[in-house]
N, CA, C and O atoms as CSV, one atom per row, in Angstrom:
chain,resi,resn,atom,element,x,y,z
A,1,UNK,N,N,9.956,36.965,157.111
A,1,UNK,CA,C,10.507,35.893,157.904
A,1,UNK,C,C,9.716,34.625,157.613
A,1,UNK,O,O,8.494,34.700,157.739
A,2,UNK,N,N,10.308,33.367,157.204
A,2,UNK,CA,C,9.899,32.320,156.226
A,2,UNK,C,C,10.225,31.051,157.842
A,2,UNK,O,O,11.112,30.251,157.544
A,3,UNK,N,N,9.920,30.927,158.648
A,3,UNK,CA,C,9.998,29.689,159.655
A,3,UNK,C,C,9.504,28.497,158.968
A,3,UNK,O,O,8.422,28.362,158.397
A,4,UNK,N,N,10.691,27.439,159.140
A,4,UNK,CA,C,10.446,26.317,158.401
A,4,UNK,C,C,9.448,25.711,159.724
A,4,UNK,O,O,9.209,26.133,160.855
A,5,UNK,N,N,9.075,24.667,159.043
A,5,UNK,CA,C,8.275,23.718,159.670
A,5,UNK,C,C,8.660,22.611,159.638
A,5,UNK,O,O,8.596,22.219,158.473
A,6,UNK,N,N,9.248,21.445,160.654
A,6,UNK,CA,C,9.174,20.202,161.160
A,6,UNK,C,C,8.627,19.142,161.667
A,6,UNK,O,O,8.914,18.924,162.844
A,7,UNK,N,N,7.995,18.484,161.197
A,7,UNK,CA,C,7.512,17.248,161.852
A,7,UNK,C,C,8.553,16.698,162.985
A,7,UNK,O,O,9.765,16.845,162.825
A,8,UNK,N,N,8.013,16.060,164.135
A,8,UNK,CA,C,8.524,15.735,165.587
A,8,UNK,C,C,9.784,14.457,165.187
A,8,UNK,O,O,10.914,14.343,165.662
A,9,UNK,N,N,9.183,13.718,164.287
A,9,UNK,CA,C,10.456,12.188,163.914
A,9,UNK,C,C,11.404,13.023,162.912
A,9,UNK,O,O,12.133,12.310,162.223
A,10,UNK,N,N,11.534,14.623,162.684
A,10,UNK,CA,C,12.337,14.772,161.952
A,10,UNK,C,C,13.087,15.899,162.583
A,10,UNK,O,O,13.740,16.537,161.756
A,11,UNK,N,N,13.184,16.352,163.887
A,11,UNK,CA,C,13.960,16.677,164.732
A,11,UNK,C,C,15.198,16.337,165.045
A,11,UNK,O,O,15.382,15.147,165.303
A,12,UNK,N,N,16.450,17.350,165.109
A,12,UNK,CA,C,17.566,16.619,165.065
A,12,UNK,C,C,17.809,17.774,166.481
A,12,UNK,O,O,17.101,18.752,166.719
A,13,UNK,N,N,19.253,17.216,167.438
A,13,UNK,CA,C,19.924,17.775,168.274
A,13,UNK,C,C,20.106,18.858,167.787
A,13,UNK,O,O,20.577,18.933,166.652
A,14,UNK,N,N,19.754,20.083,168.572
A,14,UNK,CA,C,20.644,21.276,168.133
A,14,UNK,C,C,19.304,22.348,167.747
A,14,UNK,O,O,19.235,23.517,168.127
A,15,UNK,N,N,18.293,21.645,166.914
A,15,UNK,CA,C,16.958,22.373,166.702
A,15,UNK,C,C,16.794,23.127,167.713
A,15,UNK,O,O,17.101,22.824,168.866
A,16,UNK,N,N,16.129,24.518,167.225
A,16,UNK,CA,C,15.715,25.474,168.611
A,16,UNK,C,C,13.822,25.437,168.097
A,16,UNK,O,O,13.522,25.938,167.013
A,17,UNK,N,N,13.172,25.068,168.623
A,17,UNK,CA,C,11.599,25.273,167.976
A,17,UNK,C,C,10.915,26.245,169.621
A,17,UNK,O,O,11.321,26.601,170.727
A,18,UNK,N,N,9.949,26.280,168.961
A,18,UNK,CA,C,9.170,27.474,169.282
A,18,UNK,C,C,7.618,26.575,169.560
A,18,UNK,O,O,6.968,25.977,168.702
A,19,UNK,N,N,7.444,26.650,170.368
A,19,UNK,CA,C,6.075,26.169,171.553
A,19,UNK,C,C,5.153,26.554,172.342
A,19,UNK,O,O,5.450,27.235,173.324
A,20,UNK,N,N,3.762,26.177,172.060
A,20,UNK,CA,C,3.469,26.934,172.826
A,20,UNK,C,C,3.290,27.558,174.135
A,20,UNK,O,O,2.366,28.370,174.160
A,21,UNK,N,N,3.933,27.394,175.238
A,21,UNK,CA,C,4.780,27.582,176.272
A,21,UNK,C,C,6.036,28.171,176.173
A,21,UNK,O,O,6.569,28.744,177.123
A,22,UNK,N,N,6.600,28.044,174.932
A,22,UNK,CA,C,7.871,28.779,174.869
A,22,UNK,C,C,9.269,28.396,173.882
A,22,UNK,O,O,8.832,27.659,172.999
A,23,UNK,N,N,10.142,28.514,173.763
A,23,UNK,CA,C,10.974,28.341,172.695
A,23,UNK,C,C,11.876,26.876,173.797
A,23,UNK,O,O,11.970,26.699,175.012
A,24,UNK,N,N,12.274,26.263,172.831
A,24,UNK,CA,C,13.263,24.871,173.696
A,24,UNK,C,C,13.984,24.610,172.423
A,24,UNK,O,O,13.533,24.596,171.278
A,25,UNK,N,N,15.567,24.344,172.983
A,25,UNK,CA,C,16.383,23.924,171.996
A,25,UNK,C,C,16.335,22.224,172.263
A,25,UNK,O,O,16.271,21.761,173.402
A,26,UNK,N,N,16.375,21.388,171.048
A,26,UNK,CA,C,15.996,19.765,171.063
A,26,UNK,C,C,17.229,19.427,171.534
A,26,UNK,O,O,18.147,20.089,171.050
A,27,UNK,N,N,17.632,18.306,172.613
A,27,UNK,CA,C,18.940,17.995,172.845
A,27,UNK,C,C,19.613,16.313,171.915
A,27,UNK,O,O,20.717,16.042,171.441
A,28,UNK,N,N,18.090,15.393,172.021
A,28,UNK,CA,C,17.938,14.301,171.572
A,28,UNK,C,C,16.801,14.066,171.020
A,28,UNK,O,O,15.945,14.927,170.812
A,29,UNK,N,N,16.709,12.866,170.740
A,29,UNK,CA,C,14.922,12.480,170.215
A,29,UNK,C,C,15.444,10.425,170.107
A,29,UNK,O,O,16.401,9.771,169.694
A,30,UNK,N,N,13.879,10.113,170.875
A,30,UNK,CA,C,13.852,8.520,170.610
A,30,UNK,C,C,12.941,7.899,170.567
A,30,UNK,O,O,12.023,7.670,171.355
A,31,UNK,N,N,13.396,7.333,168.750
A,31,UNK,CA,C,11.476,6.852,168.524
A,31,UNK,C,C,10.662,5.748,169.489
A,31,UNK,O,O,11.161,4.753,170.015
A,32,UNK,N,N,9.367,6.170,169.567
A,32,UNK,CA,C,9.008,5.378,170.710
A,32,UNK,C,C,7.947,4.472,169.775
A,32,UNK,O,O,8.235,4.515,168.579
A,33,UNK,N,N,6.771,3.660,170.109
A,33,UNK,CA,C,6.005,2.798,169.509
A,33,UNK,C,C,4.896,3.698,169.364
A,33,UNK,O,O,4.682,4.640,170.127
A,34,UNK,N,N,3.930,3.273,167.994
A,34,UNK,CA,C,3.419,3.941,167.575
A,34,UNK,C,C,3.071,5.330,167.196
A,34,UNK,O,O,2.128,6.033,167.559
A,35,UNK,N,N,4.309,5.625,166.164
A,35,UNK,CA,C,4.367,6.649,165.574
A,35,UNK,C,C,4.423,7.960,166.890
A,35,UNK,O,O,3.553,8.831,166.849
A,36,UNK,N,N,5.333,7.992,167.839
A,36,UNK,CA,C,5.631,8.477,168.746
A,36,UNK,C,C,6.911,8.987,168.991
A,36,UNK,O,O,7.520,7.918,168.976
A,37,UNK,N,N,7.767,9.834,169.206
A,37,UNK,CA,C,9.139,10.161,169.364
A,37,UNK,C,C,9.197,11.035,171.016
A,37,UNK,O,O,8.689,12.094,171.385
A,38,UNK,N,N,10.006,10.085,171.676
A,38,UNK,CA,C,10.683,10.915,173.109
A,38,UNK,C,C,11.745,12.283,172.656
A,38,UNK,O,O,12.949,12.318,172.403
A,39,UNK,N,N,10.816,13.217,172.686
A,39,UNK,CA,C,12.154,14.594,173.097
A,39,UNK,C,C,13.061,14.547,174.379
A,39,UNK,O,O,12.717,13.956,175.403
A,40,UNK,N,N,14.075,15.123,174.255
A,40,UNK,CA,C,14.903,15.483,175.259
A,40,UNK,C,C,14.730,17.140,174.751
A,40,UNK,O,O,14.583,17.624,173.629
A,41,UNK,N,N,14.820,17.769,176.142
A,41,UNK,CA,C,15.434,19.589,176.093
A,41,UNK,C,C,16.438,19.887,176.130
A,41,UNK,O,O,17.108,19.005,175.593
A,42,UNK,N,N,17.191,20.875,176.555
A,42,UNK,CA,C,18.059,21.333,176.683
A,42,UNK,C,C,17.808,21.387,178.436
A,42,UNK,O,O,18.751,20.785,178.950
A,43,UNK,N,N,17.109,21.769,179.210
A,43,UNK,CA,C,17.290,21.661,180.333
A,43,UNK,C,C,17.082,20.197,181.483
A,43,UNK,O,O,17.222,20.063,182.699
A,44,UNK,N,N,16.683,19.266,180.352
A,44,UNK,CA,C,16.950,17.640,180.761
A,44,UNK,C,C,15.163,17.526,180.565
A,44,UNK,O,O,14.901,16.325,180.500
A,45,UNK,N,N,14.137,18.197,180.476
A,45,UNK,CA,C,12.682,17.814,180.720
A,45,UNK,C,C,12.578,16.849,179.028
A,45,UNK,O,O,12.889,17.252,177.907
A,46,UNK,N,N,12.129,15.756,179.374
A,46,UNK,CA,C,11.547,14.904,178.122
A,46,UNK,C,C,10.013,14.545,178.364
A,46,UNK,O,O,9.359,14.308,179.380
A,47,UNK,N,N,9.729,14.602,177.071
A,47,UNK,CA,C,8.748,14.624,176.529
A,47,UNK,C,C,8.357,13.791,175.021
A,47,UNK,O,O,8.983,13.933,173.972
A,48,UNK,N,N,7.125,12.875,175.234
A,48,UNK,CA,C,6.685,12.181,174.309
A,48,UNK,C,C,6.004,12.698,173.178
A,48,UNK,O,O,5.262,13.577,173.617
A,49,UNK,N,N,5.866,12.603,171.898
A,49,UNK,CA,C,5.349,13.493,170.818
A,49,UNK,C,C,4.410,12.862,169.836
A,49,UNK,O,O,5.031,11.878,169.435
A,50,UNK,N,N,3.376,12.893,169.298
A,50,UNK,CA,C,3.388,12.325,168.168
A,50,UNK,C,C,4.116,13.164,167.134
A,50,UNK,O,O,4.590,14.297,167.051
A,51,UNK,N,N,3.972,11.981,166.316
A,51,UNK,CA,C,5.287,12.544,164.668
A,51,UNK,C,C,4.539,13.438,163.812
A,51,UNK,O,O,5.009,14.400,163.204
A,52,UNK,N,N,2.971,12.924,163.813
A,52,UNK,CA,C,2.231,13.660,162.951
A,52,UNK,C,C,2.267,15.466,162.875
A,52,UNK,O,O,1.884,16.157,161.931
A,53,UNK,N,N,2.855,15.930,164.184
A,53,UNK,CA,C,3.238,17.074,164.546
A,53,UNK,C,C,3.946,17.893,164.267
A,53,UNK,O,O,5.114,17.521,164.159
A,54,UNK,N,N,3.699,19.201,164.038
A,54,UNK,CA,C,4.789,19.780,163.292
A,54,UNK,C,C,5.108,21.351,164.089
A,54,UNK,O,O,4.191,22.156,164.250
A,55,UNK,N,N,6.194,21.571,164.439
A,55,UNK,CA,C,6.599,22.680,165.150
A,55,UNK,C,C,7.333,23.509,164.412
A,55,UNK,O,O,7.939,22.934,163.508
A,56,UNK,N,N,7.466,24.476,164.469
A,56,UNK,CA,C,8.436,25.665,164.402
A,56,UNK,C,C,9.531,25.665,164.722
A,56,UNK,O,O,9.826,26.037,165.858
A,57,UNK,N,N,10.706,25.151,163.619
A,57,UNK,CA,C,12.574,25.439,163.815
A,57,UNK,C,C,12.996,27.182,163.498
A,57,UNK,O,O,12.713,27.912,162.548
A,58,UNK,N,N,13.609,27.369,164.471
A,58,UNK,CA,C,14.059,28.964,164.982
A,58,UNK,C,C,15.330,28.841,164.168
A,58,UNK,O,O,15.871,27.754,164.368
A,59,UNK,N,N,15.986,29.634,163.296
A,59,UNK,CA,C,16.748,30.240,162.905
A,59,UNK,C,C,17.648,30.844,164.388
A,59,UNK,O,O,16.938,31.172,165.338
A,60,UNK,N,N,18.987,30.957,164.521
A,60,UNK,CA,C,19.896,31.658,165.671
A,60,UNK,C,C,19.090,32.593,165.775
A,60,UNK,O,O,18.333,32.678,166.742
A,61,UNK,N,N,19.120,33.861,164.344
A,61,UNK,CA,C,18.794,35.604,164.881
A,61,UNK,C,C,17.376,35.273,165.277
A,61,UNK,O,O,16.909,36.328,165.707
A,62,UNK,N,N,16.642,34.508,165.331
A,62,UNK,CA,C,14.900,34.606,165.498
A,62,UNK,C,C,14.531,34.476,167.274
A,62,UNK,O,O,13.544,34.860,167.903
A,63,UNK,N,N,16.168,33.552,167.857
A,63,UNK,CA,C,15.751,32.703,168.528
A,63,UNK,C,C,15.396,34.006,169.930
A,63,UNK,O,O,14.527,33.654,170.728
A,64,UNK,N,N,15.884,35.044,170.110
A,64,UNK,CA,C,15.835,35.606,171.103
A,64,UNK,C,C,14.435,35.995,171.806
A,64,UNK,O,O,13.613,35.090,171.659
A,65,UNK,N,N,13.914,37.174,172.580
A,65,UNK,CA,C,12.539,36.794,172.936
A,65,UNK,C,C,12.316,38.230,172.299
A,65,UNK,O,O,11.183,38.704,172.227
């Protein structure tokens, strides 16, 4: 099992990543100032990021627990 890796400004709607707290599918993303991007979830919680960051995109079959 090969999990790609994403940087945070290269997050698109629909991404399911994997956290450490737990798995969240991305709903939105909006770049903020200084190399910063606002997440949206799937359950409405947003969250500020740096870009330099790189998370774990879930494949569908991976996504379960």
């Amino acid at each position: 099992m090969s999990v790609p890796l994403k940087r945070v400004d290269e997050l698109q709607p629909g991404d399911k990543i994997r956290m450490q707290i737990g798995h969240a599918t991305v709903v939105g993303t909006e770049p903020l100032d200084e190399d910063r991007t606002l997440l949206t979830f799937l359950y409405g919680t947003k969250r500020p990021a740096d870009n330099c960051v790189t998370v774990d995109v879930l494949d569908d079959d991976e996504w379960g627990w």
